[in-house]
C-alpha positions in Angstrom: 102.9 139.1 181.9 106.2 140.7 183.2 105.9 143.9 180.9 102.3 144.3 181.8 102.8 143.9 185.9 105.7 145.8 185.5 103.8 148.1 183.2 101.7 148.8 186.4 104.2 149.8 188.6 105.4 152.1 186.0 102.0 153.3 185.8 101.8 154.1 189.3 105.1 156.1 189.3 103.7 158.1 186.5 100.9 159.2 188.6 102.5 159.5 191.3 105.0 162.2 189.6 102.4 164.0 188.3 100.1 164.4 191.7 102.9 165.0 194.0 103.3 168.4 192.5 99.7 169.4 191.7 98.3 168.2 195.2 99.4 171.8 197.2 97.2 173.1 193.7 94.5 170.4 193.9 93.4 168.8 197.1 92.2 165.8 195.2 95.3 164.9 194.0 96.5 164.0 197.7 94.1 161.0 196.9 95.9 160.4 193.4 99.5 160.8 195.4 98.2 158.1 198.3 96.7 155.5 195.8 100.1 155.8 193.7 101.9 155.6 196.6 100.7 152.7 197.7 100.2 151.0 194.2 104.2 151.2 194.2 104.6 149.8 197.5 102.0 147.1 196.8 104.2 146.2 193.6 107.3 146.7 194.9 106.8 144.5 197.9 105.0 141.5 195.6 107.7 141.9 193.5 109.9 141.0 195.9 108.0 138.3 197.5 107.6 136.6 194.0 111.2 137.1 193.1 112.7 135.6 196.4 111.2 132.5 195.7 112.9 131.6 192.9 116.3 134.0 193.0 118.0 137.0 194.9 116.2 140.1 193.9 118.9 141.9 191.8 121.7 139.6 192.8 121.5 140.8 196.2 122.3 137.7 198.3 119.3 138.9 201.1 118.9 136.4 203.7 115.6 133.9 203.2 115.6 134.7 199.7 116.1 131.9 196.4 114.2 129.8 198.8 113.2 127.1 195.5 116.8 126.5 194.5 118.1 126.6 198.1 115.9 124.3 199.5 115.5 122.2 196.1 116.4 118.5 198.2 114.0 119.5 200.8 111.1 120.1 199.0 111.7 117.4 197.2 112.0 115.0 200.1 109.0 116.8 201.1 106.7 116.4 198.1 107.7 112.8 198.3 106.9 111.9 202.3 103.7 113.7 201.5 103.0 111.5 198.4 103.7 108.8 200.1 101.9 109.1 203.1 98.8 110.8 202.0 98.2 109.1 198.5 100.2 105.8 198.9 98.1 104.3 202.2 96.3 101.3 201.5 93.1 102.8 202.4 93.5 105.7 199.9 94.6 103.2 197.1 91.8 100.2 198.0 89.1 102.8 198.5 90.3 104.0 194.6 90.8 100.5 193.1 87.3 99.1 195.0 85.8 101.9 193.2 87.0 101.8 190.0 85.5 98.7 187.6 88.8 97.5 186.4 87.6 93.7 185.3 84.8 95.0 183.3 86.8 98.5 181.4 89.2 95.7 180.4 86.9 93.5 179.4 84.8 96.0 177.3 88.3 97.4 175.6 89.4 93.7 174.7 86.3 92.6 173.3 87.1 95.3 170.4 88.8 93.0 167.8 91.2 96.2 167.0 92.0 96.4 170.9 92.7 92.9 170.7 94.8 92.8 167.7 96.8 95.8 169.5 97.6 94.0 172.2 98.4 90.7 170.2 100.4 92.8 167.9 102.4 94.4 171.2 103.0 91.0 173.0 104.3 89.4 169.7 106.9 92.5 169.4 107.8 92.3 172.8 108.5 88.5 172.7 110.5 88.9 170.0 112.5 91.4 171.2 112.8 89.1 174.2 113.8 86.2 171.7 116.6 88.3 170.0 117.8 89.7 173.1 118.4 86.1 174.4 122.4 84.7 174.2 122.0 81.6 172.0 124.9 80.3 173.4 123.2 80.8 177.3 120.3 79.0 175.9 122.4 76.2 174.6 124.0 75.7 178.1 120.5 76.0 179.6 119.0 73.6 177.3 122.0 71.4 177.5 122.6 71.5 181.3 118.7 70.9 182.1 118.7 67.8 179.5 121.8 66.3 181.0 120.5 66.8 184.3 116.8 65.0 184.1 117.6 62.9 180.7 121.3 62.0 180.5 122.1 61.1 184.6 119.3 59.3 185.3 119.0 55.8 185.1 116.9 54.8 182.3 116.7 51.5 183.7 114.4 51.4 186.2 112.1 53.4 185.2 112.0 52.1 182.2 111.5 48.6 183.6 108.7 49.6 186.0 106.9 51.3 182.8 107.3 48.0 180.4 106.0 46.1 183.4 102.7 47.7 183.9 102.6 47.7 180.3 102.6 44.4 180.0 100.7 43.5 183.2 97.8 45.7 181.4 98.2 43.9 178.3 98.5 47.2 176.8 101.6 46.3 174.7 99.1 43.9 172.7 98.6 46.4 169.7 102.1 47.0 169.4 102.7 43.5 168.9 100.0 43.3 166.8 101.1 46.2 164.3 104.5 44.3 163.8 103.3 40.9 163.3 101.2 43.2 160.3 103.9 44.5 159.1 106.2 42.0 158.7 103.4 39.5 157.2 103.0 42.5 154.7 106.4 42.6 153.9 106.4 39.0 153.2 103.8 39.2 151.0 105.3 42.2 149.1 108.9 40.7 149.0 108.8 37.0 147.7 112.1 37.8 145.7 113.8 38.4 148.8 113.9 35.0 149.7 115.1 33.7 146.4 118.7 31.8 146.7 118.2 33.0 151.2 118.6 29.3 151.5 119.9 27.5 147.8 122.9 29.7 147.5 124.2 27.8 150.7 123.5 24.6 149.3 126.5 22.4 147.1 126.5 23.0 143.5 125.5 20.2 142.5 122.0 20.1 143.9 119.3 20.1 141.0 118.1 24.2 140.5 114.4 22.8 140.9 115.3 21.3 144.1 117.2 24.3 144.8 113.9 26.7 144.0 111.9 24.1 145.8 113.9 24.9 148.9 113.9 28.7 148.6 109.4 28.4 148.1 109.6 26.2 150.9 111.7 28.5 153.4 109.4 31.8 152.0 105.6 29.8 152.5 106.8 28.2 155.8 107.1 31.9 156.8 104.5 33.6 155.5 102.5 30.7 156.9 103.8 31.0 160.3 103.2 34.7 160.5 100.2 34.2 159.4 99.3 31.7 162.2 100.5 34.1 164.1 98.6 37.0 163.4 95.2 35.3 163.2 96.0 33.7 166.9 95.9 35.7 170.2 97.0 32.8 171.8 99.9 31.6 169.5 102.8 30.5 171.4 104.7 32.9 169.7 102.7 35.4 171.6 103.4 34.2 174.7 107.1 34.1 174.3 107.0 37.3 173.1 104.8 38.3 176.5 107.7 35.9 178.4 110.3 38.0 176.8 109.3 41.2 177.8 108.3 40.6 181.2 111.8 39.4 181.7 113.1 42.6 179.8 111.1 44.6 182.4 112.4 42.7 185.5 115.8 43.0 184.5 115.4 46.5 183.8 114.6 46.9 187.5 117.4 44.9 189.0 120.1 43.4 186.8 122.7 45.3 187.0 124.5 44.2 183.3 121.1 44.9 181.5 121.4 48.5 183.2 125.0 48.7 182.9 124.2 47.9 179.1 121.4 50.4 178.6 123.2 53.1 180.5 126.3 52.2 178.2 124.0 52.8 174.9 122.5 55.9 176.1 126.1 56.9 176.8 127.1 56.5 173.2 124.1 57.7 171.9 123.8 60.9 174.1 127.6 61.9 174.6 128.4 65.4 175.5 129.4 66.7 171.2 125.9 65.5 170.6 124.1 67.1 173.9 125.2 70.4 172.4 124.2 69.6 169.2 120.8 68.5 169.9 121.0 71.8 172.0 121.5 74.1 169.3 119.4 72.3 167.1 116.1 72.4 169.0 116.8 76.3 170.2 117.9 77.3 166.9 114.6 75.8 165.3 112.3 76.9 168.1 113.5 80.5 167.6 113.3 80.6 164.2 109.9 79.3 164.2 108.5 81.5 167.0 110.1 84.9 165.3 108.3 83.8 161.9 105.0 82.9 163.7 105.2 86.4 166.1 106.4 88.2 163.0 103.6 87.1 160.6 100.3 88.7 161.6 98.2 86.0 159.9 100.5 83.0 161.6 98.1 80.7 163.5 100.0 82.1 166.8 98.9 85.4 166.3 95.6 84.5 165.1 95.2 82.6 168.2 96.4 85.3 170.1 93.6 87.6 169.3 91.2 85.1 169.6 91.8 84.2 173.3 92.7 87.7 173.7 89.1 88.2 172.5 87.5 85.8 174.7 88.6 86.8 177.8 87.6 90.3 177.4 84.2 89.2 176.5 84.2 87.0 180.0 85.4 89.6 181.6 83.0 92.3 179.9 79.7 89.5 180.7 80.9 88.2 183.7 80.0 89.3 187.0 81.5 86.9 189.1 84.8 86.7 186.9 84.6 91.0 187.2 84.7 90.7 191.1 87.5 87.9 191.1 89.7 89.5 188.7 88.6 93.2 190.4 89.5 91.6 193.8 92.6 89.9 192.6 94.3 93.1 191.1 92.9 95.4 194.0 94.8 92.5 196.6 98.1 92.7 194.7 97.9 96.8 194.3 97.7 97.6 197.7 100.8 94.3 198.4 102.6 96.3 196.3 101.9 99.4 197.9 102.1 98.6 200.9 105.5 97.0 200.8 107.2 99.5 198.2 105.4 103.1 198.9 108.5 104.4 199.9 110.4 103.1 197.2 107.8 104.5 194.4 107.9 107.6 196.4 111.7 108.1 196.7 111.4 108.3 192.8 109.9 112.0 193.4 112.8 112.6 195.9 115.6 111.1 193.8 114.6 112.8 190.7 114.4 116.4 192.1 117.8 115.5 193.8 119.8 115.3 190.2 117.7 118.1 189.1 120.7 121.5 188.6 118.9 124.0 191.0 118.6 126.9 188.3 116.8 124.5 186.1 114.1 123.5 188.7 113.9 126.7 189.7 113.2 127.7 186.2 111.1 124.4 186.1 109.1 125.4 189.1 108.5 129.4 187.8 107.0 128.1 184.5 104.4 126.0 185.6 103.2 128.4 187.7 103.8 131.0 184.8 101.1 133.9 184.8 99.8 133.2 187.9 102.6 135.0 189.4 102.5 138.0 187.7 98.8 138.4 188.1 100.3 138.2 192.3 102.1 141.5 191.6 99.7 142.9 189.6 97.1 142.3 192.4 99.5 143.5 194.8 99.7 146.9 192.8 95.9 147.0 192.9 95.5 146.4 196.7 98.2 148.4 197.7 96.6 151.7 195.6 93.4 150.7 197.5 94.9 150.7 200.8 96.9 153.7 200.5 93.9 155.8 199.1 92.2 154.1 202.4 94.4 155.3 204.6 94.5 158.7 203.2 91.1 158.9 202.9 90.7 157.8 206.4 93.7 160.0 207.8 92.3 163.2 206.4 89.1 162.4 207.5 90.1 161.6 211.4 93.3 164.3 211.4 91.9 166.6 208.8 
């Protein structure tokens, strides 16, 4: 588009040269010599215009000329106030966001089981990415610092006491009792051998062996038969001093200070700070292996799920009317917060980005996008200016002859 607008003004010159001499000859080409005349100066001059914009014309440092790299930072601050006060405003953006079914596009896209799988597939990856990109060892000290700060300092005691109490005030500790009275009369009844020589191998030597097996039967059905007495009374004493026991357990819990001094002492043992860490590593190490398999693995239940509630909610949100103006509502509220509160930060991006652009880039930036258009500016230029000087001609000779 260069050659052929400067192909114009080479045009021009052409005629020009060739009715400058034959006008004295041939009066009509005074009109030729006026219209080329003109179609240079048109060209000329556009060329000009269009070149100071971007550069000097011909190197030539001509005042109020390269006025796009010059004044780069400027029209970039510019471009960004006007973004951000003509597009940014809350009104502009609400007016946009009211009008726009948000709830219900989403909706329709999610309901797609291939949109849905996309978007399973995209969370998974980014989770995972989060997952890997996560110290273990600043998860360890999270995990370890959070569990010694709400399990390990505590007191166990009281709570714990308060929690056996209602327990047992609720009689709620009943089937627990009940599944070990069941389990140790089927033990019993599973391990008769158990008892043999419990009770005889105590006994002197020279005790008769039947009166020695006849103590060791003895020992073995007076327990099976007490168990069983046991277990087939809710009333048993046994029961009660079982109910007696823990009641106490539960008091003591609350306020004696050696039965909290010794269950604060076992959990000390148990829980000590090697273990913590341990138990720490442990629990992260296996909770990130098994979330990377399961994000990994597009048939894991996870991701399965995943795309299933994905799913779901678009088909609320697709059917929905009252969700759609919620969730329409909701996002419209927080766009305009956001907004509102950051316009001039999202704006300064435009500013700051022109600012670290080199000037001859943007300038070269700038003079491509509007690419032809400003050719087509001096080729119009050498079009109006042939018009106008074979108007002024025309209208010369015809007032001044």
């Amino acid at each position: 588009m260069k050659a052929v607008a400067l192909g114009a003004l080479l045009a021009m010159a052409v005629l020009f040269a060739i009715a400058f001499p034959l006008q004295a000859d041939i009066p009509a080409m005074a009109y030729v010599r006026a219209a080329a005349e003109g179609g240079m100066v048109g060209a000329l001059a556009d060329w000009f215009a269009v070149t100071a914009l971007f550069r000097h014309p011909m190197g030539i440092p001509i005042p109020h000329t390269a006025i796009i790299p010059r004044r780069k930072d400027e029209i970039g601050r510019n471009l960004g106030e006007f973004v951000e006060t003509e597009f940014l405003r809350a009104d502009v953006v609400r007016d946009k966001l009211e009008s726009t079914p948000i709830a219900a596009r989403v909706g329709e896209w999610l309901d797609d089981p291939d949109n849905a799988r996309r978007v399973a597939a995209e969370a998974a990856a980014a989770a995972a990415g989060v997952l890997r990109a996560l110290s273990d060892d600043d998860v360890r000290d999270v995990i370890e610092s959070l569990a010694r700060e709400h399990l390990i300092e505590p007191d166990w005691g009281p709570p714990l006491g308060e929690r056996l109490e209602r327990v047992v005030d609720s009689d709620s500790h009943r089937p627990a009792v009940d599944l070990a009275i069941d389990t140790v009369s089927a033990w019993l009844h599973a391990n008769r051998a158990s008892f043999a020589g419990l009770v005889s191998r105590r006994l002197p030597s020279w005790v008769p062996r039947v009166a020695l097996r006849l103590v060791d039967d003895t020992v073995y059905n007076e327990a099976v038969a007490f168990v069983d007495k046991v277990r087939a009374d809710p009333d048993h004493q046994a029961r009660h001093a079982i109910d007696g026991y823990l009641s106490r357990l539960a008091e003591n819990l609350q306020s004696d200070p050696a039965t909290i001094g010794r269950l604060e002492d076992a959990k000390s043992s148990l829980f000590d700070s090697p273990r913590i860490r341990s138990l720490a590593a442990d629990a992260w190490g296996t909770a990130k292996a098994g979330l990377l398999a399961a994000l990994a693995d597009e048939d894991s239940d996870l991701r399965h799920r995943a795309t299933e509630t994905l799913g779901g909610i678009g088909a609320r949100l697709r059917t929905d009317d009252a969700l759609q103006r919620r969730v329409d509502s909701w996002v419209t509220d927080a766009v305009v917060f956001v907004v509102e509160r950051h316009r001039h930060d999202i704006a300064s991006v435009i500013t700051e980005t022109v600012e670290r652009w080199d000037a001859e880039d943007t300038t070269r930036k700038i003079e491509l996008m509007v690419g032809r258009d400003l050719q087509y500016i001096r080729l119009n230029g050498t079009v109006i200016g042939a018009l106008a000087g074979l108007l002024i001609h025309t209208i010369a000779h015809a007032v001044l002859g």
